[in-house]
N, C-alpha and C positions, 0 to 999 in steps of 0.2 A: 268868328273869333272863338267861337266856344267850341268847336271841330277844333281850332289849334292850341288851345289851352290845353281838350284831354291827350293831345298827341305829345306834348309835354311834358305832360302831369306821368304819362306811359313811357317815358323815353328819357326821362329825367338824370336818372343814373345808369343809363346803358353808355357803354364807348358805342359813337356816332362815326361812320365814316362820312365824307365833306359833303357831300349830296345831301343826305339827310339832316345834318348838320346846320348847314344854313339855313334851309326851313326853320327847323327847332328854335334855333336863335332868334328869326325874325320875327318882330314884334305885328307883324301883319300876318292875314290868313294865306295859303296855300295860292289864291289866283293873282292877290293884290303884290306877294312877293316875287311873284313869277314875273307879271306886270312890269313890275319896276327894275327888275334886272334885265330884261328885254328895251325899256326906256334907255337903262343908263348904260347897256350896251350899243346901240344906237346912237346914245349920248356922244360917245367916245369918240363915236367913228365919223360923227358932223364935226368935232374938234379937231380931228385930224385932217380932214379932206377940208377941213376952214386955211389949218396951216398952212394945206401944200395947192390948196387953190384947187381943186377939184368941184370942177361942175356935174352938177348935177343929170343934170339932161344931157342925151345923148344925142347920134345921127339924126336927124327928120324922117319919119317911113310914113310915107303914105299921106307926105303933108302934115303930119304930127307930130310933135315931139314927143320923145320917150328918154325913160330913165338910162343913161349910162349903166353898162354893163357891171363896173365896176361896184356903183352903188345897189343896183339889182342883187347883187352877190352879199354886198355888205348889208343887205337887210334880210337875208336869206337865212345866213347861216347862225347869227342868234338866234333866229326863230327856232332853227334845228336843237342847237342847246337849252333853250328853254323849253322845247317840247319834251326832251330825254330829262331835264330834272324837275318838272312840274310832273311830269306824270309817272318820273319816280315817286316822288313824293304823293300823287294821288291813290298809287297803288299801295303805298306804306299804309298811309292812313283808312284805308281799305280793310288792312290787314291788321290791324289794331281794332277794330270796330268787329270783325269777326273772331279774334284771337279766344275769349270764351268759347265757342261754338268750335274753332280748332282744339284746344284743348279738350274739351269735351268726347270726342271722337276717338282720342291716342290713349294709350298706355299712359297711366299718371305718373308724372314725373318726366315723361318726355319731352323737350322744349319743339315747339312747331318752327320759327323763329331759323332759319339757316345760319350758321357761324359765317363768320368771315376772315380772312388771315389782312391785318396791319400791311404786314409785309409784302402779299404779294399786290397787292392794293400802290403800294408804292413801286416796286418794279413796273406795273402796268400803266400808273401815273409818268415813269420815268421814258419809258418805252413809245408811250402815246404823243409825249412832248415832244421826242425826237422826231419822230415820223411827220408832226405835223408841221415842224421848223424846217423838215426835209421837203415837203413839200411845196412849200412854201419857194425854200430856196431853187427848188427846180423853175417851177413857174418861171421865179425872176430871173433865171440862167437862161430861161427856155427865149425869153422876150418877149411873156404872153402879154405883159402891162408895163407902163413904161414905169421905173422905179421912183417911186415917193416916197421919202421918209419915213412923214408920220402914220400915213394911210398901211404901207407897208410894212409897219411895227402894229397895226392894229390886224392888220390878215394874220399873220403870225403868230399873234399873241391868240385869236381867236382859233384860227385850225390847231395851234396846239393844244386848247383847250376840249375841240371839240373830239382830236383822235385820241388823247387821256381820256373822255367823258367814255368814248369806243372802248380801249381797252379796257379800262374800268370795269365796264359793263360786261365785258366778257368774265372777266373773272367771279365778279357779282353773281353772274347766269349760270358757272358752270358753279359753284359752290353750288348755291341755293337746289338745280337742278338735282344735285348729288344726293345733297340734306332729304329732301323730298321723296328722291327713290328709295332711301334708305325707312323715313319713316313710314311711309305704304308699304312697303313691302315687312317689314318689321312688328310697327308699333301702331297700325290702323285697328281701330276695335269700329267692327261692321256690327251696324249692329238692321237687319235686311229688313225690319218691319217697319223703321224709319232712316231712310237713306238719304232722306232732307237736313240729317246733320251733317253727311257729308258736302252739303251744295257750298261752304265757305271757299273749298278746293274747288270748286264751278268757277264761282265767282271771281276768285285770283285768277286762274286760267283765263274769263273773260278779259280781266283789266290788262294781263299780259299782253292779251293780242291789240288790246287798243293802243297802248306802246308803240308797239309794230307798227301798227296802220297808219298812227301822226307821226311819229318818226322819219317814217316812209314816205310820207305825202308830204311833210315839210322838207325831204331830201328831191323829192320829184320835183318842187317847187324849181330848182334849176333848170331844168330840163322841160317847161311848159313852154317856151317862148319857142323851142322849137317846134312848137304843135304837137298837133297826135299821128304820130310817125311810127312805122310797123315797129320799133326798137322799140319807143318809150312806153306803146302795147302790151309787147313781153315786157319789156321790167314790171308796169304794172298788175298784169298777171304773176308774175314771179310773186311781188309782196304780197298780193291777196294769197297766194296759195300759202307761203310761210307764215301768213298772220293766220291763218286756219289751221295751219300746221302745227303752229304754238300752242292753240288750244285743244286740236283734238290729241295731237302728242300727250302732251299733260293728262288730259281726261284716259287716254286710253290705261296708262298705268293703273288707276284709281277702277276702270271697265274690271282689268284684269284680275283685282284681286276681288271685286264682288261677285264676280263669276265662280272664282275656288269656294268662297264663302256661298256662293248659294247653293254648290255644286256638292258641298261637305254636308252642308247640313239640310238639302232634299236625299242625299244618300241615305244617310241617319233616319230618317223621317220614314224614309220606304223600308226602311230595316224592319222598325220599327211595326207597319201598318203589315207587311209581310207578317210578324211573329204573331200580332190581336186577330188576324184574320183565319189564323192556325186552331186560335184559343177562342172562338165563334160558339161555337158546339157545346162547348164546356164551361165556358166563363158570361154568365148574364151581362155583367161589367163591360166586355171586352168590345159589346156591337158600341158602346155611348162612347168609349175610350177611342174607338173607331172613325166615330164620327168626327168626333174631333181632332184627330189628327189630319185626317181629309180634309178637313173648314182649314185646319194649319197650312198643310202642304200646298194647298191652293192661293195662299194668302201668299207662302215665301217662289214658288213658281212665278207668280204676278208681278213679283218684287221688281222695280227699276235697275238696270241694270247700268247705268250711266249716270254719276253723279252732277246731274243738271237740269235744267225744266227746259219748257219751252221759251218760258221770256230771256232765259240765257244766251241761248242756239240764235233767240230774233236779235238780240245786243249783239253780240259777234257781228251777225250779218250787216246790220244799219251800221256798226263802227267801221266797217270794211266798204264804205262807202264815202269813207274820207280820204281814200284815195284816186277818187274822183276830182276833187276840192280844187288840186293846182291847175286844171285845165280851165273848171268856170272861171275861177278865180281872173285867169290869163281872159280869157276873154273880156271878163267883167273890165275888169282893168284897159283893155283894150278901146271897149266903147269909152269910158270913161276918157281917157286922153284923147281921145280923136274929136269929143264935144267941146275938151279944153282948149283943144288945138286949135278950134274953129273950123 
């Protein structure tokens, strides 16, 4: 409660686009609201499939019963939406708790903070509904599920929701990305003797990729029931590498410019130890001025050159092991019905 109090207290008078927004609003913390729209999403869709008589259970395999496909999906794909604004919102509040430490690093008066456009925020709201109501109505042209009213005004209402939530986040990513290249490259003040004030930029990079990876693993969740099949392999290979992608991408910018910066001022430095080494002979001063530049030059030589540690690099790695998750998951689930089944 008191992580969402200060995210409040910081976000009070900002315009909020909706993702962030309902957080803000909700009188519970970050998991408990997550929680409960995940419930009253699932809610919905036992009131629907109540309407239109939709059982739960599906075929027998193996002497067992198993969940209908249909309801397999309808518990699926909330998950997916709850994954994408739960850990938007854990990345927010991430980035509120470092915003000092961002600030700290830039040019004063730069905002860390990426803008966002209303507008186009709605065109990709507007764009994402269609697509998912297209969907949707494909299926039911296609004859993939026999048509249900209510059950089928909840698929609906749900894929539109979730390819809004898609495009949304596209436009959220490419601004944000934008903003970011522009203040590194720009308004970064490196400062090489303490490169741990850039680790806030680590940080966001790591939550980034964890995004990726539950996102990913709550979308793969479809595709577990057909085992581990040389496809669902490469896709999973694919997300791991894009979720590492995300963050070494990000990190690399942030690589680039401490490189110039150490690259500037070890040139400076040798200029430097070049002209006292000239004035040896002649100046008593110049061998102690010497020295010290040499204890410097060795200090900024030594300098990290990658804004991140190691417990960042092991975070990435163990998050990227969440898209492992839908396959135990599927088994786990697997014994478990088969005990039920008798």
């Amino acid at each position: 409660m008191v992580e969402h109090a200060t995210a409040q207290g910081a976000e009070r008078d900002r315009v909020l686009y909706a993702e962030q927004a309902l957080y803000v609003r909700s009188p519970f913390n970050l998991w408990i609201t997550t929680a409960l729209l995940y419930a009253a999403m699932i809610g919905t869709f036992a009131l629907a499939a109540a309407i239109d008589g939709v059982s739960i259970s599906g075929p027998r395999g193996y002497g067992a019963p198993s969940l209908d496909e249909g309801v397999r999906v309808a518990l699926i794909l909330p998950l997916i939406v709850c994954s994408v604004l739960g850990l938007q919102r854990y990345s927010r509040l991430g980035e509120l708790r470092d915003a000092a430490a961002f600030a700290q690093a830039l040019t004063p008066g730069v905002r860390w903070e990426p803008p966002f456009s209303m507008r186009r925020l709605r065109v990709a709201t507007a764009i994402g509904v269609a697509a998912g109501l297209a969907a949707v109505a494909f299926a039911v042209a296609q004859g993939a599920s026999p048509i249900r009213p209510a059950t089928t005004i909840w698929f609906a209402t749900v894929a539109a929701l979730l390819a809004a939530l898609f495009f949304r986040g596209v436009v959220l990513t490419r601004a944000g990305a934008q903003h970011t290249r522009e203040v590194i490259e720009k308004h970064l003040e490196i400062d090489l003797l303490r490169i741990e004030r850039l680790y806030p930029w680590g940080r966001s990079a790591v939550r980034t990729s964890l995004i990726w990876f539950t996102v990913c693993a709550s979308t793969l969740l479809l595709f577990a029931s057909t085992g581990f099949t040389l496809y669902t392999a490469a896709l999973l290979v694919a997300c791991a590498v894009m979720g590492l992608w995300v963050f070494i991408g990000a990190m690399s910018q942030m690589h680039r410019q401490i490189c110039l910066a150490k690259a500037a001022e070890l040139d400076s430095l040798r200029s430097e130890i070049t002209g006292l080494r000239a004035r040896l002979a002649a100046d008593k001063a110049a061998a102690a001025q010497l020295q010290s530049l040499l204890a410097y030059e060795a200090r900024i030589a030594a300098a990290p050159e990658w804004p991140f540690d190691q417990t960042m690099l092991m975070r990435v790695g163990v998050s990227s092991l969440i898209l492992t998750v839908p396959w135990f998951g599927q088994a786990f689930a697997g014994v478990v019905v088969s005990h039920l089944g008798g």
